[in-house]
C-alpha positions as CSV (number, residue, x, y, z in Angstrom):
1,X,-9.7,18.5,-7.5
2,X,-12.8,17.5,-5.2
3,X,-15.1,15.1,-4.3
4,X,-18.6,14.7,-3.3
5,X,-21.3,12.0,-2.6
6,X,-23.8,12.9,-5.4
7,X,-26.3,9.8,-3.3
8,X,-27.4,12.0,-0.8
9,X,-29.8,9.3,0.1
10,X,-26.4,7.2,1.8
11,X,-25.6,8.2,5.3
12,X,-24.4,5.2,6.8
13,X,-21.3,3.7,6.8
14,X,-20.2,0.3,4.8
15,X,-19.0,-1.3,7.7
16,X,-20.5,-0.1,10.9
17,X,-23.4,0.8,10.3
18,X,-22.8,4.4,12.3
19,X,-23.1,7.7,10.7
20,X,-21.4,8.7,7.5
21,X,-18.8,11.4,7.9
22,X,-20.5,14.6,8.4
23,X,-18.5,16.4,5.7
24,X,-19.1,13.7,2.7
25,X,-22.6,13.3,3.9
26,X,-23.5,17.2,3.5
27,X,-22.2,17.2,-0.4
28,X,-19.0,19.2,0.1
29,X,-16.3,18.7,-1.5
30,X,-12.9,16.5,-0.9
31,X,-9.8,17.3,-2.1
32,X,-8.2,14.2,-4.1
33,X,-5.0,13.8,-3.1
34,X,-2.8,10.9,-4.9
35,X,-0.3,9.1,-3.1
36,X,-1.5,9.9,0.2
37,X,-3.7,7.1,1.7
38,X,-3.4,7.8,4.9
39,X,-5.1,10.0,8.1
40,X,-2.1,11.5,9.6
41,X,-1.9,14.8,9.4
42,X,1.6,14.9,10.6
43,X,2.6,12.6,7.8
44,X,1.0,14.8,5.2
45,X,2.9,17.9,6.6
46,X,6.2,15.9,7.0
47,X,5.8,14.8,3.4
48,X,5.2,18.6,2.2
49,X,8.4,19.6,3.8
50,X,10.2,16.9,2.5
51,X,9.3,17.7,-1.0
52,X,10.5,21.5,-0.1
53,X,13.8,20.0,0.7
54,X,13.6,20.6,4.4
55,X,13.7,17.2,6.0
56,X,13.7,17.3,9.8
57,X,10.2,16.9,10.4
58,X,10.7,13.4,9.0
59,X,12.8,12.9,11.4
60,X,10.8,13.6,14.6
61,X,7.9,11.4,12.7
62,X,9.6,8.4,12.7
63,X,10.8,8.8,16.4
64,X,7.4,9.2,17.7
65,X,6.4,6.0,15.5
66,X,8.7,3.6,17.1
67,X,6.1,2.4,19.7
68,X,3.5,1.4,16.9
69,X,5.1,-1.4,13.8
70,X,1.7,0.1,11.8
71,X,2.2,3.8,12.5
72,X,5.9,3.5,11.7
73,X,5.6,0.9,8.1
74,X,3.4,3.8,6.7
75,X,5.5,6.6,7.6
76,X,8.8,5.3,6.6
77,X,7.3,4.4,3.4
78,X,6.0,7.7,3.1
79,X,8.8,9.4,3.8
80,X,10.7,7.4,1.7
81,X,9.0,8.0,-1.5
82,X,8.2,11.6,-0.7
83,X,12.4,11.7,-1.0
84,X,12.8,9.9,-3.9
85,X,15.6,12.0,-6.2
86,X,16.5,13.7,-2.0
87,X,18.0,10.6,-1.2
88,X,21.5,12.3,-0.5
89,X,19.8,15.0,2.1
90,X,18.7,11.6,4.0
91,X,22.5,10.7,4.0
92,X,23.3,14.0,5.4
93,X,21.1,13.0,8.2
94,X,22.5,9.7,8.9
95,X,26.0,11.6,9.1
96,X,25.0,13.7,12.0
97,X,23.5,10.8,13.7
98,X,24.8,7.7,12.7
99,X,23.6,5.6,15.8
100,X,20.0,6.2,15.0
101,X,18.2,3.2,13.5
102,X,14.8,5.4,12.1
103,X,17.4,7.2,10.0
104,X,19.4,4.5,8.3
105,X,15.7,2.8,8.1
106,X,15.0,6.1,6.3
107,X,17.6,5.9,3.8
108,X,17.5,2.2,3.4
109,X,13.7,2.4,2.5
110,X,14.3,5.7,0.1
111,X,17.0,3.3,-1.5
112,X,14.3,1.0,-2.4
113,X,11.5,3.3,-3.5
114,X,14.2,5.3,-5.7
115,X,15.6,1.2,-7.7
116,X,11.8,0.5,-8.1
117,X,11.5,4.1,-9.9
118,X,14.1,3.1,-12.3
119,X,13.0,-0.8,-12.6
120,X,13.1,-1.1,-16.6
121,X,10.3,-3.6,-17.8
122,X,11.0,-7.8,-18.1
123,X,10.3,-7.1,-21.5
124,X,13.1,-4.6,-22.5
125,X,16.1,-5.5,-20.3
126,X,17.6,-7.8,-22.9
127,X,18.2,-4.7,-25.1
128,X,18.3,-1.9,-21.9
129,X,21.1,-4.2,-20.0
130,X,22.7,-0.6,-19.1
131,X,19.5,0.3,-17.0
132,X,19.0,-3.2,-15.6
133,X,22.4,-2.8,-13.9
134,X,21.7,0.6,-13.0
135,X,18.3,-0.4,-11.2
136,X,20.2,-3.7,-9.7
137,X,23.0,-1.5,-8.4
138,X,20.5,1.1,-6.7
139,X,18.6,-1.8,-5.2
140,X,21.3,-3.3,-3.8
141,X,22.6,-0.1,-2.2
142,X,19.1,-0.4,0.2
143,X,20.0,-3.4,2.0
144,X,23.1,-2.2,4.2
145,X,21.4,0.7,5.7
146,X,18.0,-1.4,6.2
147,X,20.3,-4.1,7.8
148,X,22.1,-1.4,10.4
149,X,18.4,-0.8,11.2
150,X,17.7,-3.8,11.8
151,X,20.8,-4.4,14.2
152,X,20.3,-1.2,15.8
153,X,16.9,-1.9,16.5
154,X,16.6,-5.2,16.7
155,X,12.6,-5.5,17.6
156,X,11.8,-3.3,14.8
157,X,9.9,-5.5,12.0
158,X,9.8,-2.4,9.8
159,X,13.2,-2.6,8.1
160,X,12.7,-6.5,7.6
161,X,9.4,-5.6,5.8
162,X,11.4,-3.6,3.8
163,X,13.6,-6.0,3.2
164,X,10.9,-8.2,1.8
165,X,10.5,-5.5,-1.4
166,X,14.2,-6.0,-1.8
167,X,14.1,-9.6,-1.9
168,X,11.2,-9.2,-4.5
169,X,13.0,-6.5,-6.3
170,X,15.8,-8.5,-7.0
171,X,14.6,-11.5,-7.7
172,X,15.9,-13.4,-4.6
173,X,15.0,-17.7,-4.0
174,X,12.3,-18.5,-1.8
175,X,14.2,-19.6,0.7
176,X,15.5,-16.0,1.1
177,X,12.0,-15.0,1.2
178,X,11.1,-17.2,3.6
179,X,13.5,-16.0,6.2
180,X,12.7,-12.8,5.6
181,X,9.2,-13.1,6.4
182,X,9.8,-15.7,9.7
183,X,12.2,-12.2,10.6
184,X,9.1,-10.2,10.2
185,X,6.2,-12.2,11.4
186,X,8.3,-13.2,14.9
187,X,8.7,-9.5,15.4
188,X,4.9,-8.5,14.0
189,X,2.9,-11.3,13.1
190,X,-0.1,-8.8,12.3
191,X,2.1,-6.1,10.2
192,X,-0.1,-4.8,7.0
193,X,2.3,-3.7,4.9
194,X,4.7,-6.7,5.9
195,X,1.6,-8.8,4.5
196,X,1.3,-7.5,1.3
197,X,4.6,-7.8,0.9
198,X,4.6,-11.1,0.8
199,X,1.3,-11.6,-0.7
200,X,2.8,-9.9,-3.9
201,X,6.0,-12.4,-3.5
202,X,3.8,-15.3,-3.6
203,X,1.6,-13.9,-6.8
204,X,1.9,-15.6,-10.0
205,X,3.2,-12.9,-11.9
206,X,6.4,-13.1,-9.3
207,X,7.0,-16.7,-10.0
208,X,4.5,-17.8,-7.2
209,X,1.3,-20.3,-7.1
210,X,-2.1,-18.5,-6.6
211,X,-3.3,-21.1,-4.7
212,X,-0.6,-20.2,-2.0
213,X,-1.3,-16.7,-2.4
214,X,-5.6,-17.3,-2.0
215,X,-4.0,-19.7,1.2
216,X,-2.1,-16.5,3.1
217,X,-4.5,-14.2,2.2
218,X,-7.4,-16.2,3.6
219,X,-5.2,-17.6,6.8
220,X,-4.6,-13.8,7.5
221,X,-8.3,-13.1,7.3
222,X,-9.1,-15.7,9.6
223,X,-6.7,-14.7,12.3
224,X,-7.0,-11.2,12.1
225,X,-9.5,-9.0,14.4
226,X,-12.6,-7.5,13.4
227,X,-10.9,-4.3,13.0
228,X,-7.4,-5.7,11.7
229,X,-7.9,-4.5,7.6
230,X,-5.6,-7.5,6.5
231,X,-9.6,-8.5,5.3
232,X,-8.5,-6.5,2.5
233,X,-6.0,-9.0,1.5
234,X,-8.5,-11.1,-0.3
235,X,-9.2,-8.4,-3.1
236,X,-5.1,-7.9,-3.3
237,X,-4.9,-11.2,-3.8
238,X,-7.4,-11.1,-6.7
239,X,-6.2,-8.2,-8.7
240,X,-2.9,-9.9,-8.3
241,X,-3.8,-13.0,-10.0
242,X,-6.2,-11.1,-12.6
243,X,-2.9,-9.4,-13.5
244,X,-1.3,-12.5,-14.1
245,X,-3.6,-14.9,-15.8
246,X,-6.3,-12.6,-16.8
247,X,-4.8,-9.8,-18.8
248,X,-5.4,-10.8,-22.1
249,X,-9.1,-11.3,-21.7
250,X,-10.4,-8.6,-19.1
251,X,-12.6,-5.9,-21.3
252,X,-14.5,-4.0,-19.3
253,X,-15.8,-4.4,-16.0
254,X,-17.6,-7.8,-16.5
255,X,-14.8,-9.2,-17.1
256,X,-13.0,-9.1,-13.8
257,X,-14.9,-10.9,-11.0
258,X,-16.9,-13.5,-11.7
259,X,-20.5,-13.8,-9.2
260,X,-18.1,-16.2,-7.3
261,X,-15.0,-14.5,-6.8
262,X,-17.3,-11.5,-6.1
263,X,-18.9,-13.3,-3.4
264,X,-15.7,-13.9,-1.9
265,X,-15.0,-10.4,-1.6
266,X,-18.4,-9.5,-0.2
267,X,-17.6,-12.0,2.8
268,X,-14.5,-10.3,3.3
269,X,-15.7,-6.6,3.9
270,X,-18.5,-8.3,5.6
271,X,-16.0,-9.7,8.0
272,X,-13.9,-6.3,8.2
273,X,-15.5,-3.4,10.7
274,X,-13.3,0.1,10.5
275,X,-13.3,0.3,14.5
276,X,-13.5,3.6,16.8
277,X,-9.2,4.2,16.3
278,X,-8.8,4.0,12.5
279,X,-6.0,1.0,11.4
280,X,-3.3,3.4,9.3
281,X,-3.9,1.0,6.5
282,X,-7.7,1.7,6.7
283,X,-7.7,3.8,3.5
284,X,-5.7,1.7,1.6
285,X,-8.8,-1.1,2.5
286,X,-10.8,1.0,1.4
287,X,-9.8,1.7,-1.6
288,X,-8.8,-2.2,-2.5
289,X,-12.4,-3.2,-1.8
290,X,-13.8,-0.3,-3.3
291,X,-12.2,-0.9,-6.6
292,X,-12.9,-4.4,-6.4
293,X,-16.8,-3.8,-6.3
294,X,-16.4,-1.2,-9.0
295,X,-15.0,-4.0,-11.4
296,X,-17.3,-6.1,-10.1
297,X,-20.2,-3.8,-10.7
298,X,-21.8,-3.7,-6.9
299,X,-22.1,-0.2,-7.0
300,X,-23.6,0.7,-3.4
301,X,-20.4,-1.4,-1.4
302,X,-18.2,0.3,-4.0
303,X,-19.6,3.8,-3.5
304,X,-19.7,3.4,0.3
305,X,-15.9,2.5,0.3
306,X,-14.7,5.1,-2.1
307,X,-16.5,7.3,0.4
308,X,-14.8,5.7,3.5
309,X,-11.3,7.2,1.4
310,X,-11.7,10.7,2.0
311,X,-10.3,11.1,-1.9
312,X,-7.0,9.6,-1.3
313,X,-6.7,7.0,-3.7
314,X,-3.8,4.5,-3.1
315,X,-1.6,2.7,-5.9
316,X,-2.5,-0.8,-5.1
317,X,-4.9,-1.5,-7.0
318,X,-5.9,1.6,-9.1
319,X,-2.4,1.3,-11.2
320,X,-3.1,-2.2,-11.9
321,X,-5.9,-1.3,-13.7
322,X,-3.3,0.9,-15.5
323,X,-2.5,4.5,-16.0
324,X,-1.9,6.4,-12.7
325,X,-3.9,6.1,-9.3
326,X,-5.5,9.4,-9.4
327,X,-6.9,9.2,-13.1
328,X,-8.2,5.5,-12.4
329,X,-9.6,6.6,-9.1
330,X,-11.6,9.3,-10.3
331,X,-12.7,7.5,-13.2
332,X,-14.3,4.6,-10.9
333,X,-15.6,7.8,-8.4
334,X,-17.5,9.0,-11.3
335,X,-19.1,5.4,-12.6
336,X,-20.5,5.6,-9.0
337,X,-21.8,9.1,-9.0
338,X,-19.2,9.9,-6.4
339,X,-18.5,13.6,-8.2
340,X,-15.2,14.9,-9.2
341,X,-14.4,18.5,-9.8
């Protein structure tokens, strides 16, 4: 599958105003790639081998990462849900090397994404109590190796942003939360993916207030540098709450954003410049502002970010749109005349 800019007339970028990328700018083609939102080249091999049952390179990945919280929160996550169902060759590692904290981050982190494969829905665990445990007992099994992580590394904020999916998956009090995310911030206070953690935590559809949620998302903003992406917490935050409160009224694309709320988001990506070094969360910005002007039916912002992609859609937010990532992504690619083939 492929993608091209059908507006040859575009060859600027959204956000800086420099060049487009030579490639998407000349017509040719882009291969979409699901579940890979990221420009790492390393991470995309490590994640091939992983799938091919040959794990190693995962390992190297994760020790080169431990210098940069950003670089390391996507690749463990990667990596972790590239070895979903592999979760026992991850143990084989640990048992080699059991003093090494990227491994038992690993398996800790594989532990989670393999309980939220298996999470049955709110609707259906009064009559699927079997699965419920099942999913409880697999999530549950993530937090001692995430905690050795966390005491064999003790500056690392990765395995407490981890942590903060546990807490979510399971259902844990705020207070719980809380300290999770003072454990985080103290080590990180700028971490992405430690950010939309807790964004989603405070959501209404996870027993949150959206006016708390709007509050962090817009704090963040504030603080954040010009090239910090955490800009793209403001359209999180908005499919988060249409999820919630909106879904049994949103038909069609009019129906998500109001001029408002879609001014909101323009001052955000206004506010947001890619920078020279690319964030490793830029795609996944990309894509949440890109989708958000594609609901809201701004098609040259929404074209320019979907650009800015490279064709790898991320899951937040083209699954809660539902369906899967790719299939929404390309179906929002086409509305815009971005071509897929």
């Amino acid at each position: 599958m492929g993608l091209t800019d059908v507006d040859r007339a575009l060859g600027r970028s959204v956000e800086q105003g420099r060049p487009a990328d030579p490639v998407l700018a000349r017509g040719r083609a882009v291969q979409v790639m699901g579940g890979r939102p990221w420009h790492d080249p390393d991470l995309d091999r490590a994640v091939d081998a992983i799938q091919g049952r040959f794990p190693r390179l995962g390992v190297r990945l994760l020790a080169e990462s431990r210098g940069d919280p950003e670089v390391r929160s996507v690749r463990v996550e990667a990596l972790a849900k590239a070895a979903v169902g592999l979760s026992r060759g991850v143990e084989a590692l640990v048992a080699e090397d059991s003093s090494n904290p990227d491994l038992w981050l690993w398996l800790g982190r594989t532990r989670l994404e393999e309980a939220w494969q298996i999470r049955p829905e709110a609707r259906a665990r009064a009559v699927q109590a079997a699965s419920y445990t099942a999913y409880t007992q697999s999530m549950q099994a993530a937090r001692e190796p995430l905690m050795r992580a966390a005491s064999l590394w003790p500056d690392d904020p990765v395995p407490w942003e981890a942590m903060l999916w546990y807490a979510l998956g399971l259902g844990l009090d705020r207070e719980e939360k809380d300290a999770l995310w003072r454990q985080v911030s103290r080590r990180c206070p700028t971490l992405y993916g430690a950010h939309v953690a807790r964004l989603v935590s405070l959501s209404p559809q996870w027993g949150g207030m959206t006016d708390e949620m709007f509050d962090f998302a817009r704090v963040a903003m504030a603080t954040a540098s010009s090239e910090d992406p955490r800009a793209a917490l403001i359209p999180l935050a908005y499919f988060e709450y249409f999820v919630q409160e909106r879904s049994g009224i949103i038909r069609g694309a009019s129906s998500w954003f109001s001029l408002e709320e879609c001014r909101d988001v323009e001052a955000a990506a206004r506010g947001w410049f890619e920078g020279h070094r690319l964030h490793p969360r830029t795609i996944e910005a990309h894509n949440l502002f890109g989708a958000a002007f594609h609901l809201a039916d701004v098609r040259r912002p929404a074209r320019q970010h979907l650009i800015r992609t490279w064709g790898r859609p991320s899951s937040l937010p083209w699954t809660y749109l539902g369906g899967d990532e790719v299939g929404q992504y390309v179906k929002a690619c086409r509305h815009l005349n971005v071509v897929t083939a």
